[in-house]
C-alpha positions as CSV (number, residue, x, y, z in Angstrom):
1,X,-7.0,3.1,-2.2
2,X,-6.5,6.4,-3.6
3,X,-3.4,8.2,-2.3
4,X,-3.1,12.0,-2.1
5,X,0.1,14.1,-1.8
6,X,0.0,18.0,-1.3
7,X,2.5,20.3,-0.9
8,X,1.8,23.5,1.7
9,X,3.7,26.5,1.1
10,X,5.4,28.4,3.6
11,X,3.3,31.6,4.9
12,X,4.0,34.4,7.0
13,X,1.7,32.3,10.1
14,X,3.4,28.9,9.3
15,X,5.9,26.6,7.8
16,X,5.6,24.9,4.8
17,X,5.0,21.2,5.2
18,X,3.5,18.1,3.2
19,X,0.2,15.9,4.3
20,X,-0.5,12.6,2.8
21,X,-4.1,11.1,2.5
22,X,-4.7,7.4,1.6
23,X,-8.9,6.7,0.7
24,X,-10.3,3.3,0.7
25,X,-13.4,2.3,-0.4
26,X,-14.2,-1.5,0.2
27,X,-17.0,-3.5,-1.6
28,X,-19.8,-2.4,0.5
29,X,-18.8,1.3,0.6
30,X,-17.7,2.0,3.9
31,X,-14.9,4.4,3.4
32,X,-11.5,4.5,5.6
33,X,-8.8,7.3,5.8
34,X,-5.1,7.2,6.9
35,X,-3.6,11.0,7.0
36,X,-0.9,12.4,8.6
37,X,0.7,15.8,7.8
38,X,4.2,14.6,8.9
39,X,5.8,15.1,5.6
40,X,7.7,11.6,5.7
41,X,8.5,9.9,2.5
42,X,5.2,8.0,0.2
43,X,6.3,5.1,0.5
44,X,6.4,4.6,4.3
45,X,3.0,6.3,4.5
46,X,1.8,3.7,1.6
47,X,2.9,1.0,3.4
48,X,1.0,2.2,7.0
49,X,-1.9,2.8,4.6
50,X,-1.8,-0.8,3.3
51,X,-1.5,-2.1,7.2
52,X,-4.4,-0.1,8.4
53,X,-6.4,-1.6,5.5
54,X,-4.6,-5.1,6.5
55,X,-6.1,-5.2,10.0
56,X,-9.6,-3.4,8.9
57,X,-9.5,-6.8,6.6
58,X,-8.7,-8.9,9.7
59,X,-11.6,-7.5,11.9
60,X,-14.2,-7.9,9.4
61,X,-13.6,-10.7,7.1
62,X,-11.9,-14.1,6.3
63,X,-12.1,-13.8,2.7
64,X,-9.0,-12.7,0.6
65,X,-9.0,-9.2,-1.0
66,X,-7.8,-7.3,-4.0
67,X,-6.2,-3.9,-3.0
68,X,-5.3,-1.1,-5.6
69,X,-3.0,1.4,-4.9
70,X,-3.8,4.5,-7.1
71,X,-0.4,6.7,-6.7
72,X,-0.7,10.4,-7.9
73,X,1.6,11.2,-11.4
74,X,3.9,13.5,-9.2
75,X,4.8,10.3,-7.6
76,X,7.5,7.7,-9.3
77,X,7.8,4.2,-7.7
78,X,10.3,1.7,-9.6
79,X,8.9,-1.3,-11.3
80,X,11.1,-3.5,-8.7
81,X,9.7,-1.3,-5.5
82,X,6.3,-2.0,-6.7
83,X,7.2,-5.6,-6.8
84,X,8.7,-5.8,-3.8
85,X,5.9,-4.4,-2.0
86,X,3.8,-6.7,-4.4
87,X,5.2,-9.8,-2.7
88,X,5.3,-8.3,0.6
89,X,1.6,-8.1,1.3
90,X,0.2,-10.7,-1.0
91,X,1.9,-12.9,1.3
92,X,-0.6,-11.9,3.5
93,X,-3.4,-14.8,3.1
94,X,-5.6,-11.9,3.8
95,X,-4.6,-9.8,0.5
96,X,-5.6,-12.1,-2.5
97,X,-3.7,-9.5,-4.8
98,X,-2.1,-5.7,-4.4
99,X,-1.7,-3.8,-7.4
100,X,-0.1,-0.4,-7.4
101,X,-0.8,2.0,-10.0
């Protein structure tokens, strides 16, 4: 999963705002996006990310998965928040490991 983070400017036609764009690729190469140009906060959007990939998971497969989380350089996440969501979804029978990077 391959999140994106881009900052719109105000203009004269329109406000400034933020979208957010989360790409996965699973092992067969069928590719799923999660957007929203809300401008909440990463992590939140990370986490709905991770939960649409979650029940994609549930619809088509019994078998564990590995997810990686590749998180832009202008984004910082703590070594205990990555942990925390570590344990949080690898609880999940259905995510054999997350890694966020």
């Amino acid at each position: 999963m391959t999140i994106e983070v881009k900052n719109h400017e105000q203009t004269w036609r329109r406000s400034g705002y933020r979208s957010l764009k989360a790409t996965t690729v699973d092992e067969v190469g069928r590719e799923y996006t999660h957007s929203t140009i809300n401008g909440g906060d990463v992590v939140t959007f990370i986490e709905e990310a991770i939960t649409d990939v979650l029940r994609s998971l549930l619809d088509q497969t019994a078998e564990p998965s590995a997810i990686t989380v590749n998180v832009p350089t202008s984004v910082t996440i703590s070594e205990a928040l990555k942990t925390h969501l570590t344990d949080k979804y690898e609880a999940d029978p259905v995510i054999s490991t997350l890694a966020i990077v």
